[in-house]
C-alpha positions in Angstrom: 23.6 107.4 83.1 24.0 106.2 79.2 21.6 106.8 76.8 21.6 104.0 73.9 22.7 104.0 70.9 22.0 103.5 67.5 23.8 102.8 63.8 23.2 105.4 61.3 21.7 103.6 58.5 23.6 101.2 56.6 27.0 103.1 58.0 28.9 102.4 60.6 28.8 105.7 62.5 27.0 105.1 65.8 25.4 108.1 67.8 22.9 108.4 70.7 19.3 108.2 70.7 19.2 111.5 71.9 20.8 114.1 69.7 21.2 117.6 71.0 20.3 120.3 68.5 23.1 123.2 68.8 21.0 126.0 66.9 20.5 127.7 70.4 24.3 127.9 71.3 24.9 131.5 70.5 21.6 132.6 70.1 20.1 135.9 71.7 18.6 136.0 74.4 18.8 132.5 75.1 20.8 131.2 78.1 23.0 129.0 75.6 24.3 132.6 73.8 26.8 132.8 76.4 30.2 130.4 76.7 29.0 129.6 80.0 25.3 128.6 79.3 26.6 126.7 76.4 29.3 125.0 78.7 26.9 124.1 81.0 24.5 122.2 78.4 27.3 120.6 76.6 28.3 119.2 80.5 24.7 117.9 81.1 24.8 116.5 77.7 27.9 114.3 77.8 27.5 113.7 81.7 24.1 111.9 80.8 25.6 110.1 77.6 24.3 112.6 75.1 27.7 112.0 72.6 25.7 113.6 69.0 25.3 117.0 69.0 24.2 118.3 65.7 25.0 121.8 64.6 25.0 124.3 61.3 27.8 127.2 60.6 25.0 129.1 60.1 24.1 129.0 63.7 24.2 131.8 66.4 23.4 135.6 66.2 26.3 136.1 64.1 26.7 133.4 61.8 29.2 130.9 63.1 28.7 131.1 66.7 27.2 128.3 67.5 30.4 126.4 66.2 33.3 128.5 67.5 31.5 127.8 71.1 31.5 124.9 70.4 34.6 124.5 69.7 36.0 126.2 72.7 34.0 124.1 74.8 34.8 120.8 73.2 38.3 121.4 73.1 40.3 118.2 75.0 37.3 116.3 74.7 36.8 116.2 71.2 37.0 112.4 71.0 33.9 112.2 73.3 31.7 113.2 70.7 30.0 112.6 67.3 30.4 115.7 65.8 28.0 116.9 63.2 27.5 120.4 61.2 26.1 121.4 58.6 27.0 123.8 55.3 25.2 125.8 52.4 22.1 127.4 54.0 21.0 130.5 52.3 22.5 132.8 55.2 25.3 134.8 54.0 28.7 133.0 55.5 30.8 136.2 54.4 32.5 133.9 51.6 31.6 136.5 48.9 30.7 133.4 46.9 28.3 133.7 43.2 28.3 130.4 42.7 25.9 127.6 43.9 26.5 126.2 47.2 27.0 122.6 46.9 29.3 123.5 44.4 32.6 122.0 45.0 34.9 126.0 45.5 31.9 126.4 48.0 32.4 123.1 49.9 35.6 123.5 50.1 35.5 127.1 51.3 33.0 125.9 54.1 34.8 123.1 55.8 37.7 125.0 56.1 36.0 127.7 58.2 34.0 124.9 60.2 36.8 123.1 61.0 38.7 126.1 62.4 35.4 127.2 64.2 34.9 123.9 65.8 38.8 123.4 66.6 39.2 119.7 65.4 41.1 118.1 62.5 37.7 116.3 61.3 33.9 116.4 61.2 32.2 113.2 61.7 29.1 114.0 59.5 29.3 116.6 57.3 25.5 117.6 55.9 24.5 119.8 53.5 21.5 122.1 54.6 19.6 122.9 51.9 19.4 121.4 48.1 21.2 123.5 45.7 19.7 123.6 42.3 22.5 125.4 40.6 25.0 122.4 41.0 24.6 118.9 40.0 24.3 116.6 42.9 27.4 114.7 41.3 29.8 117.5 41.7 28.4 117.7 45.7 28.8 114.2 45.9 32.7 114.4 44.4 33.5 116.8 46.5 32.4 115.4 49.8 33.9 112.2 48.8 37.6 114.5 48.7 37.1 115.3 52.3 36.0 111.8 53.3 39.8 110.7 51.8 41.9 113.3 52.9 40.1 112.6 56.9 38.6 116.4 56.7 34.9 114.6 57.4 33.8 111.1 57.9 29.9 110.8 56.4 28.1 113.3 54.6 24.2 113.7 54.8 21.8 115.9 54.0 19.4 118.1 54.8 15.7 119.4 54.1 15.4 117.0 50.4 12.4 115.8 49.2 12.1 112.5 47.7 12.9 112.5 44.5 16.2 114.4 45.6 16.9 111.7 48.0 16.9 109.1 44.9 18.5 111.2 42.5 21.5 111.7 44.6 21.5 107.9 45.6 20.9 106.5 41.9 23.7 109.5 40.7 26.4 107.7 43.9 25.4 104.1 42.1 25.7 104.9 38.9 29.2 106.9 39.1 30.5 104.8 42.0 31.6 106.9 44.5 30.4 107.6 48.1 26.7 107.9 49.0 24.9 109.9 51.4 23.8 108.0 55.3 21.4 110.6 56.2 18.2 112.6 55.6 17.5 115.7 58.3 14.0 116.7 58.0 11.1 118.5 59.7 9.6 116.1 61.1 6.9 115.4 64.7 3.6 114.4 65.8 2.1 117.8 64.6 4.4 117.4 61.1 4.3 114.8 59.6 4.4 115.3 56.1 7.8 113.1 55.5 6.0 110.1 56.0 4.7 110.4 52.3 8.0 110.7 50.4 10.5 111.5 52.4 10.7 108.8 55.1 10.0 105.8 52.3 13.0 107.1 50.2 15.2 107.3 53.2 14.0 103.1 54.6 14.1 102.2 50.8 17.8 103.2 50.7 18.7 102.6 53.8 19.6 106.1 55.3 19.5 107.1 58.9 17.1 110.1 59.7 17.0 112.7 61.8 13.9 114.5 62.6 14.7 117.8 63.5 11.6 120.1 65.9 10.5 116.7 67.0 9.1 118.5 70.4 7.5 120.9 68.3 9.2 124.1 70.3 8.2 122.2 73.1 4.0 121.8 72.5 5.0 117.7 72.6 7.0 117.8 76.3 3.5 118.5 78.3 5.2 121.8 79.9 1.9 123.8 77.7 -1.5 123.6 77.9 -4.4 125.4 76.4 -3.8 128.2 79.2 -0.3 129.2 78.4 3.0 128.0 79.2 6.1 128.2 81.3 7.4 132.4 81.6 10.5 132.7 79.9 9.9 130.3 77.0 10.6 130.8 74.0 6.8 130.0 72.6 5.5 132.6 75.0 8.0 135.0 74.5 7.9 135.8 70.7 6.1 132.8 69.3 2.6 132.8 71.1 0.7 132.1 67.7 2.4 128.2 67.8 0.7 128.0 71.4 -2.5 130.6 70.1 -3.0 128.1 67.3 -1.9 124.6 68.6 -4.4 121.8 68.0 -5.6 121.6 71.9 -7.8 119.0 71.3 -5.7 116.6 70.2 -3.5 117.3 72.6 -5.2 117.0 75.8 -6.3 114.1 74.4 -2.7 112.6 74.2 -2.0 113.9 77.5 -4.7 111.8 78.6 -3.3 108.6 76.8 0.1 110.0 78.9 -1.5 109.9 81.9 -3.3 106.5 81.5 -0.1 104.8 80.9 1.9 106.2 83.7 4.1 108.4 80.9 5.1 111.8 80.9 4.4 113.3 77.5 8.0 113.7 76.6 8.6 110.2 76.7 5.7 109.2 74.7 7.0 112.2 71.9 10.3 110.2 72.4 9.4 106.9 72.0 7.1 107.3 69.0 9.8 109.2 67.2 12.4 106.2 68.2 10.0 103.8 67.3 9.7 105.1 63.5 11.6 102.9 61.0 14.9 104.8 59.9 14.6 106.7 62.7 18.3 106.7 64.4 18.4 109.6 67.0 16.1 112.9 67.4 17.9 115.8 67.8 16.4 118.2 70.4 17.3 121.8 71.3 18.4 122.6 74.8 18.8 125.4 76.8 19.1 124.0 80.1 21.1 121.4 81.6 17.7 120.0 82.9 16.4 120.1 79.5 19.2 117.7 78.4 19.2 115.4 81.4 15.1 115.2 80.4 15.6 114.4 76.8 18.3 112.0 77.6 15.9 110.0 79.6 13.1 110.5 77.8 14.7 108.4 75.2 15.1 105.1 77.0 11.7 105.4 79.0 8.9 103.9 77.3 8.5 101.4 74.1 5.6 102.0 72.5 3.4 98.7 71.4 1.8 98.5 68.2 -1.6 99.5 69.6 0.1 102.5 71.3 1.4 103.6 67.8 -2.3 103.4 66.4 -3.5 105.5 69.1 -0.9 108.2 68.9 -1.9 108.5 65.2 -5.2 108.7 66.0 -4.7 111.6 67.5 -2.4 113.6 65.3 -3.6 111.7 61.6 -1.3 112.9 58.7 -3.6 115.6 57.1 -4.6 114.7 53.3 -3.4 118.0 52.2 0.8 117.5 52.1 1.2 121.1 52.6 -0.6 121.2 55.8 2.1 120.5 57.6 5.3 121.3 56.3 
């Protein structure tokens, strides 16, 4: 099996419709905290043409887990996959750093320790987690153009900016000519949907790819919940019951209705209205499971959704007039 593929805005990096989100490898008490439960995702991924998995050094009960599992795993096979991680989170890395973290000491201290983590001589997108008001987004951008020409990353995106910072650092790449950002990563599903007011036009008006990351919602958009609880073990119902206590039911036994009309399982229709965003060039969703993956990966090429079906979806989750509703 193959899931498609898709550019990354106006780049020429290609990755899968189906992303998997790495911020459960390492995790506690998760399946995937274990080499073996992480092994046996990354398997299920590549075995059902899964090739972008998206990642953060901040990841994993100790902070760079998630990529030194990775990395053990991946190892041989690194070619098979478009890598991506991501730097300057507010979690402490252990760099004993003051200084901001897009700074350019800070960038450079990162990649090294990712690229050691992850056991390969490059990242293929390199993202930077949160903005950093304490450096100018020209001193980021000069410093992830160094990597991009000495083959330590190939792209550099970023993650969690609002629009304005999306076209500040676009306008700061034009007018200094250098590199640009390809990519946005933001919060973004059916029951979030605040990007679509800044966020999503600044990323189509400059042609960025975006990634939506908790598209499923922590799983409330796959149909596995309903208003009487949800499968034992998950991670909702194990320390996260107010998402299910205070999920809007309504709405969604209503789309589970539109589902059912149209033959669908819920997860593809969360997968195709995601895919069928403008900009939109893979959604990145957590696994746990092998069956999880093999799901998603499916999921992704099952259903098209028509105009009509677009309007109906948004009928039932409308984008809330107060922007902070849902962020």
């Amino acid at each position: 099996m193959s899931t498609s593929q898709r550019r990354v805005g106006a780049s020429g990096l290609v990755v899968s419709s189906a992303g998997l989100g790495c911020n459960n490898f390492g995790r506690s008490g998760t399946i995937t905290e274990s080499l073996e439960g992480t092994r046996a995702v990354i398997d299920a991924a590549l075995a059902n043409g899964v090739v972008f998995f998206d990642t953060a050094d901040m990841y994993g009960a100790e902070a760079g887990r998630s990529e030194e599992l990775m990395g053990e795993v991946l190892e041989g096979r690194r070619d098979q996959v478009v890598l991506a991680t991501k730097f300057g989170h507010e979690r402490d890395m252990g760099y004993d750093f003051p200084g901001g973290r897009g700074s350019r000491r800070y960038v450079r201290l990162a990649v090294e320790q990712s690229l050691r983590r992850l056991r390969t001589d490059w990242i293929d997108l390199y993202q930077l987690h949160l903005p950093d008001p304490q450096t100018p987004i020209a001193e980021t951008i000069d410093a992830l153009d160094e990597l991009v020409t000495e083959g330590k990353i190939r792209y550099y995106g970023h993650s969690n900016f609002d629009g304005w910072q999306i076209a500040e650092a676009e306008f700061t790449a034009r007018a200094r000519s250098t590199g640009r950002f390809i990519s946005a990563q933001n919060h973004y599903s059916l029951l979030a949907r605040a990007s679509e007011r800044e966020v999503l036009p600044a990323v189509n008006r400059y042609d960025l790819g975006f990634f939506p990351y908790f598209p499923l919602k922590n799983g409330l958009l796959t149909g596995k919940f309903t208003r009487d609880g949800g499968p034992d073990g998950s991670r909702i119902m194990a320390t996260r019951r107010h998402i299910w206590s205070e999920a809007p039911w309504d709405a969604l036994e209503a789309y589970q209705g539109f589902c059912d009309d149209r033959g669908i399982t819920m997860l593809q229709a969360t997968f195709g209205w995601l895919l069928a965003q403008p900009g939109v060039s893979s959604v990145i969703a957590g696994a746990t499971t092998p069956e999880q993956v093999a799901a998603n990966a499916a999921a992704a090429d099952a259903w098209t959704p028509s105009t009509h079906d677009l309007d109906a979806i948004s009928e039932f989750f409308p984008l809330p007039e107060d922007p902070a509703s849902q962020m």
